[in-house]
N, CA, C and O atoms as a GROMACS GRO file, in nm:
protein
  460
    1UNK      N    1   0.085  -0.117   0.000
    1UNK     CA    2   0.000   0.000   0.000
    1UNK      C    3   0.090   0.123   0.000
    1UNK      O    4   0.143   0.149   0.108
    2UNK      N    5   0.117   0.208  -0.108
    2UNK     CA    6   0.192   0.306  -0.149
    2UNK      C    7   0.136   0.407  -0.069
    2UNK      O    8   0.214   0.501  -0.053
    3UNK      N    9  -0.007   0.424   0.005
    3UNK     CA   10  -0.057   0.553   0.072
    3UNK      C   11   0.004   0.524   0.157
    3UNK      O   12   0.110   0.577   0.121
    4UNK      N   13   0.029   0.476   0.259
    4UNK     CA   14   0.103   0.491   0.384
    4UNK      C   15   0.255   0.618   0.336
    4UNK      O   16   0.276   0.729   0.385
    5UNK      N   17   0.325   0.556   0.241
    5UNK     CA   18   0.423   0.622   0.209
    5UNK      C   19   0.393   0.730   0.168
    5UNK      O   20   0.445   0.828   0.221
    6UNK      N   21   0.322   0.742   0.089
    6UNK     CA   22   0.257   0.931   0.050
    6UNK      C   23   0.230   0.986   0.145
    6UNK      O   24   0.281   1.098   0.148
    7UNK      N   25   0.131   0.945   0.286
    7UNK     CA   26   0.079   1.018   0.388
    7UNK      C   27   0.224   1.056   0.463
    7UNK      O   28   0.245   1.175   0.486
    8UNK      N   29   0.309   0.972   0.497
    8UNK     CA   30   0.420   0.973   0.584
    8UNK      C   31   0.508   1.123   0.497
    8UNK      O   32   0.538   1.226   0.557
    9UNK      N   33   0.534   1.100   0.362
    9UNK     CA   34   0.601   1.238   0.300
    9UNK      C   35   0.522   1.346   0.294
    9UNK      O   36   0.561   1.446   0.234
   10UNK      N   37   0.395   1.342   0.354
   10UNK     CA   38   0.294   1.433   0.366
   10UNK      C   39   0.288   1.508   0.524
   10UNK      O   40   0.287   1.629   0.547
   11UNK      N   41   0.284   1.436   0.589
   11UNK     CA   42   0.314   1.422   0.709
   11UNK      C   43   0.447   1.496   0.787
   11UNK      O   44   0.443   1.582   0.875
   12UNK      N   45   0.561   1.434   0.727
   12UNK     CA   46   0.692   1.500   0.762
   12UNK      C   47   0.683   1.658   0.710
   12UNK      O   48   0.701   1.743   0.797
   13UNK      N   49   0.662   1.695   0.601
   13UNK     CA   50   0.625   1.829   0.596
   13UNK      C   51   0.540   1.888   0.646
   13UNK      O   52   0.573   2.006   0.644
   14UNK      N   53   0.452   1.876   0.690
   14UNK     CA   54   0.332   1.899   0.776
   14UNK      C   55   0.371   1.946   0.856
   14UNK      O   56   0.361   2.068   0.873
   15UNK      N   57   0.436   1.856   0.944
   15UNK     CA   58   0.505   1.876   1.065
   15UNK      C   59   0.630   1.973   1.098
   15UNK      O   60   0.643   2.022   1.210
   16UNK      N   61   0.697   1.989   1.022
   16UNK     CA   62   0.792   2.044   0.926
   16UNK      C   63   0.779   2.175   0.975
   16UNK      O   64   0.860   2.236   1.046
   17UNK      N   65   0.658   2.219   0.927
   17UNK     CA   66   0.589   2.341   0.891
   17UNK      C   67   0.571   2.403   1.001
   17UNK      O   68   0.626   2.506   1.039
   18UNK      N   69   0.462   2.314   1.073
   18UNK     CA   70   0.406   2.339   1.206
   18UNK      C   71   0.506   2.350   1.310
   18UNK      O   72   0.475   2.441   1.388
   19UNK      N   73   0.665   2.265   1.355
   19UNK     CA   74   0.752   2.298   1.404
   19UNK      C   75   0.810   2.472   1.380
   19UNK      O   76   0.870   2.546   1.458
   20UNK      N   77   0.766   2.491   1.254
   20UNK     CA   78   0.876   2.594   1.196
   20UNK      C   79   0.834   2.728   1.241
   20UNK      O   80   0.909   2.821   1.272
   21UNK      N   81   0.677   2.726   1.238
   21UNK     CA   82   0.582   2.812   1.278
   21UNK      C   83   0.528   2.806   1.441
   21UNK      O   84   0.429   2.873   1.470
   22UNK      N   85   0.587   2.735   1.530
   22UNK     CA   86   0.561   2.694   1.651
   22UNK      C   87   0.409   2.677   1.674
   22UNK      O   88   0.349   2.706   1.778
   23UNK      N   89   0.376   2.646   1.605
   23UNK     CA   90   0.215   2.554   1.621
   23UNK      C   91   0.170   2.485   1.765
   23UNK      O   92   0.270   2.423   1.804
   24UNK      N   93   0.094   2.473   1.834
   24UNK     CA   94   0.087   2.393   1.933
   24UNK      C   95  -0.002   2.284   1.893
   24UNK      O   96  -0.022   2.192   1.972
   25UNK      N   97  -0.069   2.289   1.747
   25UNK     CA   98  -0.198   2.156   1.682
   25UNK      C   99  -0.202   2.219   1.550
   25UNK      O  100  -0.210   2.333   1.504
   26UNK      N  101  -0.190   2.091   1.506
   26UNK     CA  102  -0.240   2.128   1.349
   26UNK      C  103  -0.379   2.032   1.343
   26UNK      O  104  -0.401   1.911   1.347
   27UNK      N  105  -0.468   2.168   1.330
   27UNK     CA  106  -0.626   2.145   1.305
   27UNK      C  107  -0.682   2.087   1.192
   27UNK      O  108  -0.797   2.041   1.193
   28UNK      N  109  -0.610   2.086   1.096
   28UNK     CA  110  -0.660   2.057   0.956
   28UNK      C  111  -0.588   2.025   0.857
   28UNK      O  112  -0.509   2.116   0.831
   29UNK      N  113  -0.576   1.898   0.761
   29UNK     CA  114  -0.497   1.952   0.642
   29UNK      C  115  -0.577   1.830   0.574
   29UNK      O  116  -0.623   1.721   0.608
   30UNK      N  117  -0.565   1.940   0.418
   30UNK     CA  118  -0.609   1.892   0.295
   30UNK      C  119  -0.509   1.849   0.211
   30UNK      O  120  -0.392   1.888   0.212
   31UNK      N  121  -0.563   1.762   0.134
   31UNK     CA  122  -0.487   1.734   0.016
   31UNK      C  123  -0.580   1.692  -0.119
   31UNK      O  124  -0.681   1.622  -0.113
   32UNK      N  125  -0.524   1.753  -0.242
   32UNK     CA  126  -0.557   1.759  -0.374
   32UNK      C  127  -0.516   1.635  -0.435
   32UNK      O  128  -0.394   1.620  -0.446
   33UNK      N  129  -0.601   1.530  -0.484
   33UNK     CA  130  -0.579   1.436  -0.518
   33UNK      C  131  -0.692   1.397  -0.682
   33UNK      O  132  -0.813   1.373  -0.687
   34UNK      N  133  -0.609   1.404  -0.775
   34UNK     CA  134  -0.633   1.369  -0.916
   34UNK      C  135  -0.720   1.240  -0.904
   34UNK      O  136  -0.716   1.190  -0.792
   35UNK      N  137  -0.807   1.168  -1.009
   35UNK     CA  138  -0.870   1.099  -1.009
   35UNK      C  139  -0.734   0.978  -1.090
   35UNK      O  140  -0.712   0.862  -1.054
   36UNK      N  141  -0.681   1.038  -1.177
   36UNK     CA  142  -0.601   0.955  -1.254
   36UNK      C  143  -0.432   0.960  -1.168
   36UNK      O  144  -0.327   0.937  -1.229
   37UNK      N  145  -0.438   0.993  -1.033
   37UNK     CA  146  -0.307   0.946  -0.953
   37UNK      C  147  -0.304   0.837  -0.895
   37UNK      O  148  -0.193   0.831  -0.841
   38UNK      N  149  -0.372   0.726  -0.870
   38UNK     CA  150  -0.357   0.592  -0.890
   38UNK      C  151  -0.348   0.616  -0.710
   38UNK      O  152  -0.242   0.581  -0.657
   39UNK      N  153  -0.444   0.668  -0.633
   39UNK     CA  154  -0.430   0.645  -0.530
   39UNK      C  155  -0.598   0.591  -0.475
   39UNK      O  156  -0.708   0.628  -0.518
   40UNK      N  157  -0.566   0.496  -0.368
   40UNK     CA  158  -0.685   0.457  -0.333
   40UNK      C  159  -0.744   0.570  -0.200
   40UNK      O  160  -0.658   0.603  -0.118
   41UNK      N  161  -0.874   0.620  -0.182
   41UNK     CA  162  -0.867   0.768  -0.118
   41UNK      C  163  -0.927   0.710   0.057
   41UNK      O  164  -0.908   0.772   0.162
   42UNK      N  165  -0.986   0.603   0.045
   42UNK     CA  166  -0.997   0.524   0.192
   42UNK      C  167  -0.895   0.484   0.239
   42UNK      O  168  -0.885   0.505   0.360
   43UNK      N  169  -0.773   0.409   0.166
   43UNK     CA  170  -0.667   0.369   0.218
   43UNK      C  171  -0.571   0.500   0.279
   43UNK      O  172  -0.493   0.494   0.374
   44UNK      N  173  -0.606   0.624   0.188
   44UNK     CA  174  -0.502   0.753   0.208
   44UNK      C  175  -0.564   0.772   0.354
   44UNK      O  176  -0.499   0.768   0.458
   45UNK      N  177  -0.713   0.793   0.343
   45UNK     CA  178  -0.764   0.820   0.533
   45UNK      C  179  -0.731   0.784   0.637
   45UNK      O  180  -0.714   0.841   0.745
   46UNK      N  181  -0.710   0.593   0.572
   46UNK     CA  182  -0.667   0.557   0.726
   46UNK      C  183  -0.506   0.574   0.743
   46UNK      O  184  -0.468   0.596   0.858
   47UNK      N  185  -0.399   0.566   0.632
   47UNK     CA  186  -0.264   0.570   0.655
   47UNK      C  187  -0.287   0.765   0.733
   47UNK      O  188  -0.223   0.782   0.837
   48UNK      N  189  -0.354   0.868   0.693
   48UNK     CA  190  -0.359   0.959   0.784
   48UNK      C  191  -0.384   0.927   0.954
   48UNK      O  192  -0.313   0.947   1.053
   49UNK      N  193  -0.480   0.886   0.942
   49UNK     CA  194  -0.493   0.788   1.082
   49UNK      C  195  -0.377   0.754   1.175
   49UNK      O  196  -0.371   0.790   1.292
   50UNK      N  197  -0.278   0.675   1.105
   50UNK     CA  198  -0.205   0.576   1.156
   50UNK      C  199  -0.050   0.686   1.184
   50UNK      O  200   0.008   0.692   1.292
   51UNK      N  201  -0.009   0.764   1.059
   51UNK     CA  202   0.045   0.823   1.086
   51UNK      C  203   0.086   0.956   1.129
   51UNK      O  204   0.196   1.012   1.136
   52UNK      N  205  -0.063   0.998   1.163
   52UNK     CA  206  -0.120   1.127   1.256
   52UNK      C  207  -0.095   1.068   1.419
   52UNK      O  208  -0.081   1.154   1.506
   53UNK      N  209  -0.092   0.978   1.444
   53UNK     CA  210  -0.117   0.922   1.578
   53UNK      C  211   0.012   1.010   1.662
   53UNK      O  212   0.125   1.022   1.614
   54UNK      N  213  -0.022   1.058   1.772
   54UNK     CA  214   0.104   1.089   1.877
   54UNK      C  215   0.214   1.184   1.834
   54UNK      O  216   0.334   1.190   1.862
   55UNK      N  217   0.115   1.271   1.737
   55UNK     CA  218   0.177   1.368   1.648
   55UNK      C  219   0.123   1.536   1.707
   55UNK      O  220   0.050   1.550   1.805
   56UNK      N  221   0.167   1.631   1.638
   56UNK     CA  222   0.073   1.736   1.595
   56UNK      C  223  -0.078   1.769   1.549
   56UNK      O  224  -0.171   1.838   1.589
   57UNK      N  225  -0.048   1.674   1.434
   57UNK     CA  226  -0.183   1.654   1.357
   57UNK      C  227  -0.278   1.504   1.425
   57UNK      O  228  -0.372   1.459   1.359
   58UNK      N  229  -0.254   1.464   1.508
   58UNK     CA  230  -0.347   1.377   1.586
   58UNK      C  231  -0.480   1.459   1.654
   58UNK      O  232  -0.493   1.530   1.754
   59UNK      N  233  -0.600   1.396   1.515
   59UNK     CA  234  -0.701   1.427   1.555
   59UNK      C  235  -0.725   1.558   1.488
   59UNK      O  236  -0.814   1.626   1.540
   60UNK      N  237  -0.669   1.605   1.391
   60UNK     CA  238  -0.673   1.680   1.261
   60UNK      C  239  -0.761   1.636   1.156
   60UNK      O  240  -0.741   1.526   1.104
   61UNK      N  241  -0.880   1.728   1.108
   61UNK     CA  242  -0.972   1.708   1.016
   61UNK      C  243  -0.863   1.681   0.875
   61UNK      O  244  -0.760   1.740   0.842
   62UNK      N  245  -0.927   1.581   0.819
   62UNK     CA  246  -0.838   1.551   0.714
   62UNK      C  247  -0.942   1.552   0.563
   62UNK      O  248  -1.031   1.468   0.544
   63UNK      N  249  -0.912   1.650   0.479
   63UNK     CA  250  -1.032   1.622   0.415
   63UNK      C  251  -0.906   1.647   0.238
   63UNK      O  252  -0.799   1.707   0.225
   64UNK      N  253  -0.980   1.576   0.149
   64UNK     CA  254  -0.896   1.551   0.019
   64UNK      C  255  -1.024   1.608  -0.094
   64UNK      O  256  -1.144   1.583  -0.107
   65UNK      N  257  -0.942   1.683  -0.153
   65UNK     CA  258  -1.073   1.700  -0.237
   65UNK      C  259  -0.976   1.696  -0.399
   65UNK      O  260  -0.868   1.748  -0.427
   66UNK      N  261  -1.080   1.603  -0.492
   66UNK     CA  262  -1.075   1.539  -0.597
   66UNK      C  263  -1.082   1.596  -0.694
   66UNK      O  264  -1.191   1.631  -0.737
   67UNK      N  265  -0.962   1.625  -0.761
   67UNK     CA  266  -0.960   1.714  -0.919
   67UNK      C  267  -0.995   1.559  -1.013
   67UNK      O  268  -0.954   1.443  -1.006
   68UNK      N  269  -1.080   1.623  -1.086
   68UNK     CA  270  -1.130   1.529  -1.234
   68UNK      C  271  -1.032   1.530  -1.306
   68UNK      O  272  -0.940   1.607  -1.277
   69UNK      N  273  -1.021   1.453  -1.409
   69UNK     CA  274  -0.913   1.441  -1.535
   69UNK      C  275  -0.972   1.523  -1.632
   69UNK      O  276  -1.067   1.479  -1.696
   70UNK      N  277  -0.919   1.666  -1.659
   70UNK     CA  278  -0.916   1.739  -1.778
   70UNK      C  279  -0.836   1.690  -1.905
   70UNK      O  280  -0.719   1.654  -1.889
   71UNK      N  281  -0.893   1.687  -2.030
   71UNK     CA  282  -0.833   1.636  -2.145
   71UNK      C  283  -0.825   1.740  -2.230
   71UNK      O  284  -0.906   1.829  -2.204
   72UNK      N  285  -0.747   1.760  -2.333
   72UNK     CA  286  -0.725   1.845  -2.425
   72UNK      C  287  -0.693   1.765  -2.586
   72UNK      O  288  -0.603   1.695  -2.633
   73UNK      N  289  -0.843   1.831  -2.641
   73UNK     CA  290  -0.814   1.796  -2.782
   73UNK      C  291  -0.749   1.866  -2.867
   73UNK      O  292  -0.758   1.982  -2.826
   74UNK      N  293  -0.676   1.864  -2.980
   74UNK     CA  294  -0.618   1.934  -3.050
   74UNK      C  295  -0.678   1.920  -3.209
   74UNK      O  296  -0.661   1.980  -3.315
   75UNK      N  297  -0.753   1.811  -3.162
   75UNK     CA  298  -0.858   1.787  -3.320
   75UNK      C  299  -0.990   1.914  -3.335
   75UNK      O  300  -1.047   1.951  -3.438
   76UNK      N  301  -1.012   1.963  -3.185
   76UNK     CA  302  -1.115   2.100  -3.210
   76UNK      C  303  -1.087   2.191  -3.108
   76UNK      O  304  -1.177   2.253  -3.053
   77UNK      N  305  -0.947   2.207  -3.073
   77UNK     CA  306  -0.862   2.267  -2.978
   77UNK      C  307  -1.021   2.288  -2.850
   77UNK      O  308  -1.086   2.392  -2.843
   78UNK      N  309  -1.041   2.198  -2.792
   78UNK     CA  310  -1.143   2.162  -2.700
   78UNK      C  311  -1.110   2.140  -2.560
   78UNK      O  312  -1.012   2.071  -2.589
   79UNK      N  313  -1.108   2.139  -2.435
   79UNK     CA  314  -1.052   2.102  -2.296
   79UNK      C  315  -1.177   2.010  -2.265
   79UNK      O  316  -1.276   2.083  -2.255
   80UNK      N  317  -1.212   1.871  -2.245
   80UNK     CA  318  -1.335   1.808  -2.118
   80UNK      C  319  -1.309   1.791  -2.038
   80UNK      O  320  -1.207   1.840  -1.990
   81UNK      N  321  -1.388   1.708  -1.974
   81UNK     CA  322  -1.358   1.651  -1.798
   81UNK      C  323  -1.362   1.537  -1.872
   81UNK      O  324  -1.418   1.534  -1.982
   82UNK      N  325  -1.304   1.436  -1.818
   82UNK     CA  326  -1.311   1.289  -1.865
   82UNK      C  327  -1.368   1.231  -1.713
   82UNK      O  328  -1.305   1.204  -1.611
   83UNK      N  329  -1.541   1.221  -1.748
   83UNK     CA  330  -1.565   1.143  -1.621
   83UNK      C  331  -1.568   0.982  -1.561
   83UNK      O  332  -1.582   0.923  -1.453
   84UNK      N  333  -1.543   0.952  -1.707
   84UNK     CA  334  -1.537   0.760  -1.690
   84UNK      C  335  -1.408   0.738  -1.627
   84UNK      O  336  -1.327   0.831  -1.626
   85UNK      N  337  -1.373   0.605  -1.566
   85UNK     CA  338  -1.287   0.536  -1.551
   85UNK      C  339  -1.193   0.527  -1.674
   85UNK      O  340  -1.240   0.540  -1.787
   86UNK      N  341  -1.019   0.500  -1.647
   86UNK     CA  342  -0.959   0.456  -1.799
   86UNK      C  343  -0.886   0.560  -1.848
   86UNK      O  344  -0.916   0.676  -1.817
   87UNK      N  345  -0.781   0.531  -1.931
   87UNK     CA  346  -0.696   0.583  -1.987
   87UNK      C  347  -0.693   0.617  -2.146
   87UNK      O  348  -0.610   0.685  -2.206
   88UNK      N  349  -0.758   0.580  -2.175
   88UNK     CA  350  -0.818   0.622  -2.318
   88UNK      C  351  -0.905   0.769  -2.372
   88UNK      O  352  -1.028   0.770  -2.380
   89UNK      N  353  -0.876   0.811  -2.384
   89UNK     CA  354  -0.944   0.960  -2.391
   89UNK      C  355  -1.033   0.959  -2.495
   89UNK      O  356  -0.994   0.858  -2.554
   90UNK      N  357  -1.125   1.002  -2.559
   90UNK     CA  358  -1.232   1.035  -2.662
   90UNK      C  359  -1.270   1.168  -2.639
   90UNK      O  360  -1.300   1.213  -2.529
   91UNK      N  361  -1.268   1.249  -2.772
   91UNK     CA  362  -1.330   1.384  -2.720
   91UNK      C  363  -1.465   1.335  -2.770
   91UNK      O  364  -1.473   1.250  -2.859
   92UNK      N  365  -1.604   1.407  -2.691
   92UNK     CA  366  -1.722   1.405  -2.653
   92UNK      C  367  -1.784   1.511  -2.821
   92UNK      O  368  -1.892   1.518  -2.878
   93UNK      N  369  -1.672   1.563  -2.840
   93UNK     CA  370  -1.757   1.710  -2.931
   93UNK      C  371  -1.660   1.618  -3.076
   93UNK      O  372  -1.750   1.566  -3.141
   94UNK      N  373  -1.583   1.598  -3.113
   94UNK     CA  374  -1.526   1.542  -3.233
   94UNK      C  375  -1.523   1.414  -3.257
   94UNK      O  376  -1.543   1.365  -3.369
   95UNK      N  377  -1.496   1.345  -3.147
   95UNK     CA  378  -1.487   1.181  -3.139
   95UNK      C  379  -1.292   1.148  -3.112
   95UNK      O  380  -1.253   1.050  -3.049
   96UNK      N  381  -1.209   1.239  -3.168
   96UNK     CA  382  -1.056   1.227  -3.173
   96UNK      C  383  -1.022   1.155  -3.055
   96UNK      O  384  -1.095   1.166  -2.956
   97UNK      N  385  -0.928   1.087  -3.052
   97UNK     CA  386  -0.860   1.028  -2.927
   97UNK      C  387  -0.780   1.094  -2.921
   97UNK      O  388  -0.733   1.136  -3.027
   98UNK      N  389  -0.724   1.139  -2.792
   98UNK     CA  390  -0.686   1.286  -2.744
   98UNK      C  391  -0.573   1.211  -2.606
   98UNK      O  392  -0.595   1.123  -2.522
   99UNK      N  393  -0.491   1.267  -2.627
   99UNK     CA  394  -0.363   1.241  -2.532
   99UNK      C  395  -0.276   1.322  -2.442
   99UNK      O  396  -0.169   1.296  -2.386
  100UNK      N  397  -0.368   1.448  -2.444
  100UNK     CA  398  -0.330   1.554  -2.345
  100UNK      C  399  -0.380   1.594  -2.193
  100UNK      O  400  -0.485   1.654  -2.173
  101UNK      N  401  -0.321   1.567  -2.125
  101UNK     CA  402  -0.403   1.493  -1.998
  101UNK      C  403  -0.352   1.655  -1.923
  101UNK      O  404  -0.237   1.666  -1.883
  102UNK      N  405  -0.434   1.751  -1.913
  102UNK     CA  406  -0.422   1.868  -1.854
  102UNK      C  407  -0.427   1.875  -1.690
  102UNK      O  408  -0.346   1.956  -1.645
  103UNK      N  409  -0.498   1.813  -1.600
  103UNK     CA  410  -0.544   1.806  -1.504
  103UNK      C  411  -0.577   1.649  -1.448
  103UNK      O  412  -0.604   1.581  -1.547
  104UNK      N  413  -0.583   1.594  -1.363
  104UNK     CA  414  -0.606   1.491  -1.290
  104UNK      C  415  -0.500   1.421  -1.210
  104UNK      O  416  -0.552   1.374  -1.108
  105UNK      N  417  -0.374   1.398  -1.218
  105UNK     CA  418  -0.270   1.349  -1.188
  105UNK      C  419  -0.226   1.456  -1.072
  105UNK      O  420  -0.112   1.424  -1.039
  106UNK      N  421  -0.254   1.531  -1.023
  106UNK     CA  422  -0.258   1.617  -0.891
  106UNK      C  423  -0.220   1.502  -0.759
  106UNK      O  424  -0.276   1.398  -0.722
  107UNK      N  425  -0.112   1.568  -0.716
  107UNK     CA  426  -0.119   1.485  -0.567
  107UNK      C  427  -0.034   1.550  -0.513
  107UNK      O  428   0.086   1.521  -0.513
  108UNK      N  429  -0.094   1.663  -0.450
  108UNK     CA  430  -0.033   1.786  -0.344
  108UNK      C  431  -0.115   1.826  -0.226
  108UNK      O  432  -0.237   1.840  -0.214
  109UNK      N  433  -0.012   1.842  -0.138
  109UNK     CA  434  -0.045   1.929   0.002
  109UNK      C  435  -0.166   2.037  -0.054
  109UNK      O  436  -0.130   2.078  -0.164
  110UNK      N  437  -0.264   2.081  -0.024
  110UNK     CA  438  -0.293   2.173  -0.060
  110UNK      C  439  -0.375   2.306   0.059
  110UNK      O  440  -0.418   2.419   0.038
  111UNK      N  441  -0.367   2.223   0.178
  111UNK     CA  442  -0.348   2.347   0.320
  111UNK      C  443  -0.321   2.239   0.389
  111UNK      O  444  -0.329   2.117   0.380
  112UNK      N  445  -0.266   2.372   0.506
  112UNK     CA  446  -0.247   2.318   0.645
  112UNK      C  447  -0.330   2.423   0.723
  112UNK      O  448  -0.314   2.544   0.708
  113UNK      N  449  -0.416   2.370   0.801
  113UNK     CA  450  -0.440   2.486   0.966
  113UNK      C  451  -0.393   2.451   1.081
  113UNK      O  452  -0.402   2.340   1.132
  114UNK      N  453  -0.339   2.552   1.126
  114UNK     CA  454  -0.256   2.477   1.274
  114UNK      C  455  -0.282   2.618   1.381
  114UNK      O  456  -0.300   2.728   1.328
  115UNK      N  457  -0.283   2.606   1.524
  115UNK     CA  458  -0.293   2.705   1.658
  115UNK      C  459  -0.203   2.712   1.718
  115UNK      O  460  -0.201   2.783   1.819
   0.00000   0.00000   0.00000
């Protein structure tokens, strides 16, 4: 399970941060997670869990919010959301198979709140 390892390099900066800024709790942190980054988003919760424990962020709202896969055609210079599952792209307005993957592959810190 690769989330444990993402949360943990997520985590060390976190903490990082919150040391740097003399924090006494970090209340909150989000993270931006692509549909097409190959992460499972229950498994990311609980490796937060596990490696929030006896920390700063123990007991920190953890909330991830999900960028869609944007595609870019160049057959009707077009941008979609690609909402299916899969790696195959189709534009919706031309039909072209389209290989410009603008958005979805996201997997960043994207706040911290800390007191």
């Amino acid at each position: 399970m690769h989330e444990i390892g993402i949360m943990e390099s997520a985590m060390t900066f976190v903490l990082q941060h919150a040391t740097e800024n003399r924090a006494r709790k970090v209340s909150r942190v989000v993270l931006r997670i692509g549909t097409l980054a190959g992460v499972e988003v229950e498994s990311l919760r609980f490796a937060f869990d596990v490696v929030s424990r006896g920390t700063l962020a123990e007991n920190a709202d953890f909330e991830i919010e999900i960028v869609p896969a944007s595609v870019f055609c160049q057959g009707c210079n077009d941008e979609f959301i690609q909402d299916t599952a899969g790696y195959i792209f189709i534009c919706p307005t031309c039909g072209d198979l389209c290989g410009e993957i603008r958005r979805g592959r996201e997997l960043e810190l994207s706040r911290i709140e800390m007191n």
